[in-house]
C-alpha positions as CSV (number, residue, x, y, z in Angstrom):
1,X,-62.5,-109.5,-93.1
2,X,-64.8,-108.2,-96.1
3,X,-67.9,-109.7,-96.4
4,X,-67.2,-111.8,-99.4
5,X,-64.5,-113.4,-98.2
6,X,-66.9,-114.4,-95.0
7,X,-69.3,-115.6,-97.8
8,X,-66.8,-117.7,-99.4
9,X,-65.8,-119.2,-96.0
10,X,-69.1,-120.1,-94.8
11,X,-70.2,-121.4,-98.4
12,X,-67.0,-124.1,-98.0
13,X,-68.3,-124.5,-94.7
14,X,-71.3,-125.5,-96.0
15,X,-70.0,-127.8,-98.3
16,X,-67.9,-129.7,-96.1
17,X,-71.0,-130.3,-93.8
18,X,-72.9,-131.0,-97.1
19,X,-70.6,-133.9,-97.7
20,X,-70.7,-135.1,-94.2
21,X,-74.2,-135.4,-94.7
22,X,-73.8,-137.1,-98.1
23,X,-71.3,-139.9,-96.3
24,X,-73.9,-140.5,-93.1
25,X,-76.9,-141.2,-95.4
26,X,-74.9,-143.6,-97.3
27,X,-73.9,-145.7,-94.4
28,X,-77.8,-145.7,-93.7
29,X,-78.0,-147.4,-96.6
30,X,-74.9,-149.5,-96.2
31,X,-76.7,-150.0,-92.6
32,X,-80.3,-151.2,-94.9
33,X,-78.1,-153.8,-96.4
34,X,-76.8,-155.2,-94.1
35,X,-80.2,-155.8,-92.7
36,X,-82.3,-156.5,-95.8
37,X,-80.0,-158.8,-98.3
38,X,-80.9,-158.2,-101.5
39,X,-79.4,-158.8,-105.4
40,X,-77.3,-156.6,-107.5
41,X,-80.4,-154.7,-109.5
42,X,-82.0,-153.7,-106.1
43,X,-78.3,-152.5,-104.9
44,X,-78.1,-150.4,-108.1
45,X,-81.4,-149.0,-108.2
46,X,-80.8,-147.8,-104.8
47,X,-77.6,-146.0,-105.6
48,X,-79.1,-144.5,-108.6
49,X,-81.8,-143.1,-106.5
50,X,-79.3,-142.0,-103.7
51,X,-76.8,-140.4,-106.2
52,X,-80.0,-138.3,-107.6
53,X,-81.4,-136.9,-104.0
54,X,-77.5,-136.2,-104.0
55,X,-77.0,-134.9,-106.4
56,X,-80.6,-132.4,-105.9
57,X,-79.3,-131.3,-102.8
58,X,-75.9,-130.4,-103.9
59,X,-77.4,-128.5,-106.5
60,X,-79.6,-126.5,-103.9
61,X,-76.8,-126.0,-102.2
62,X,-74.8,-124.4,-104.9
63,X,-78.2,-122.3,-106.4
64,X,-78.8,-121.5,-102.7
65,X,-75.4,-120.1,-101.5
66,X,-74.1,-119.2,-105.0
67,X,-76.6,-118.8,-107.3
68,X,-75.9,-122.2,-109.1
69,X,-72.2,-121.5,-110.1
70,X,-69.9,-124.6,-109.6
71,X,-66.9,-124.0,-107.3
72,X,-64.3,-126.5,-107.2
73,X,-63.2,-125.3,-103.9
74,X,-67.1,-126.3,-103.4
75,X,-66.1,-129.9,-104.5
76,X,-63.4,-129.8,-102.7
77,X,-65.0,-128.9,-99.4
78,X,-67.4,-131.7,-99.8
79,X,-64.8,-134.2,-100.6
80,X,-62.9,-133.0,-97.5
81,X,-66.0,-133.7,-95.3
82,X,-67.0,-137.3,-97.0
83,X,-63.4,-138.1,-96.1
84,X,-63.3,-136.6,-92.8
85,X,-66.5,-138.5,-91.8
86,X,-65.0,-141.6,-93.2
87,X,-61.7,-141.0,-91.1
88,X,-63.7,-140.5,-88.2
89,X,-66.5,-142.5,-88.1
90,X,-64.6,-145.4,-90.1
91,X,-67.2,-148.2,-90.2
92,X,-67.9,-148.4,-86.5
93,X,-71.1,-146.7,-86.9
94,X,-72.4,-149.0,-89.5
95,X,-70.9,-151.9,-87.7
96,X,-73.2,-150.6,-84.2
97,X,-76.4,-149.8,-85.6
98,X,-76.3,-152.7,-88.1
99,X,-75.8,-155.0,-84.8
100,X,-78.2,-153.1,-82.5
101,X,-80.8,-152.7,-85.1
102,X,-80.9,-156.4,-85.6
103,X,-80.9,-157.2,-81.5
104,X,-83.4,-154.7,-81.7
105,X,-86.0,-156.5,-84.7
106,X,-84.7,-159.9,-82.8
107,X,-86.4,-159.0,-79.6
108,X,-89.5,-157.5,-81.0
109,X,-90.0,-161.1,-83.0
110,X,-89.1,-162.5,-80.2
111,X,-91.8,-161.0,-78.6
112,X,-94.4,-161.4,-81.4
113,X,-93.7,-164.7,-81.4
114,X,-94.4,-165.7,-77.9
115,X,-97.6,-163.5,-78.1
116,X,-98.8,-165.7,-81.2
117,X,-98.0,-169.1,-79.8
118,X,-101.2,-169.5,-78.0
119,X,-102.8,-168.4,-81.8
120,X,-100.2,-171.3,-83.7
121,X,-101.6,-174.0,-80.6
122,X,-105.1,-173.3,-81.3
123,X,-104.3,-172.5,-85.1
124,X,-102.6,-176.2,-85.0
125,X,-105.8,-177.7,-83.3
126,X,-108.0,-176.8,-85.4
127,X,-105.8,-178.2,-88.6
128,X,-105.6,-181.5,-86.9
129,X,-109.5,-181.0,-86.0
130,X,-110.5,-180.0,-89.8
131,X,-107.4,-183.3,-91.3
132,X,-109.6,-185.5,-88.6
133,X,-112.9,-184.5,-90.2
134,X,-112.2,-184.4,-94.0
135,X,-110.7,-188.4,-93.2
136,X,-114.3,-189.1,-91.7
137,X,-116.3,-187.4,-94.5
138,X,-113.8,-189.0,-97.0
139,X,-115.0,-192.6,-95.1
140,X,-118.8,-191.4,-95.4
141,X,-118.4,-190.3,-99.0
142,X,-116.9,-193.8,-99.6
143,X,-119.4,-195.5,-98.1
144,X,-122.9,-193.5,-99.6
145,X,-120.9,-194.1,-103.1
146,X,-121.0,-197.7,-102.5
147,X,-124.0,-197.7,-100.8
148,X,-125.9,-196.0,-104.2
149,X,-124.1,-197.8,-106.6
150,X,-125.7,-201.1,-105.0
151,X,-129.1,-199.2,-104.7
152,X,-128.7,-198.7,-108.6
153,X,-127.3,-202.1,-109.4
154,X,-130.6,-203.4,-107.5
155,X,-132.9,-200.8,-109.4
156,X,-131.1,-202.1,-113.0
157,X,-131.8,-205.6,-112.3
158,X,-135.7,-204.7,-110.8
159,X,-136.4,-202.7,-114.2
160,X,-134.5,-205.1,-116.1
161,X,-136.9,-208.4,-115.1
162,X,-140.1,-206.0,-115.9
């Protein structure tokens, strides 16, 4: 085989993996969403940013392995791998690592929480301590307030008779 056609092969390779790549990142983010529910701007945003990186590594790609010149066999080959990924993979792999990934944060707070309890026990005891204590100074509060506004009602009358 001449060396271009070997070029030409291993540049559709290339694309083909490129959009296998392209397809697997997206299902991270699928995978992200699934996780982290979020509203339609946030959902944009991200697939604005994710269509960019895309769309900067396609162009390396094409300024790498053909010095920036769009193919449409180049399109083609990526559009074959996004579809053979999809065929393949379906949406099992989102499915699993959506699932395991939240088992996964489940266990760790899980775990954080059973290490914290002892810190929400005495975090709780010292509320009810502090609630106990600002009653009591409430009472004493009352009490000097009445206390002075006798001692002032007796000083009124005192300077009132001299």
């Amino acid at each position: 085989m001449s060396q271009n056609i070997v070029q030409e092969v291993t540049f559709f390779l290339h694309s083909i993996v490129m959009g296998l790549i392209i397809t697997f990142a997206y299902d991270w983010i699928l995978i992200f969403r699934r996780l982290v529910r979020h509203g339609r701007l946030l959902t944009s945003a991200e697939d604005l940013l994710y269509w960019f990186v895309c769309g900067i590594g396609v162009f390396y790609m094409l300024y790498k392995e053909n010095s920036g010149v769009l193919r449409w066999f180049a399109v083609m080959g990526a559009a074959l791998g996004m579809v053979f990924y999809k065929l393949a993979i379906k949406n099992r792999f989102v499915n699993i690592m959506s699932t395991y990934i939240h088992k996964i944060m489940w266990f760790i707070i899980r775990i954080i929480q059973i290490v914290l309890k002892p810190l929400k026990c005495l975090f709780s005891a010292v509320r009810r301590f502090v609630r106990l204590t600002a009653k009591k100074l409430k009472k004493v509060m009352e009490f000097l307030k009445k206390r002075l506004t006798v001692c002032i009602k007796t000083l009124r009358m005192v300077l009132c008779k001299q």
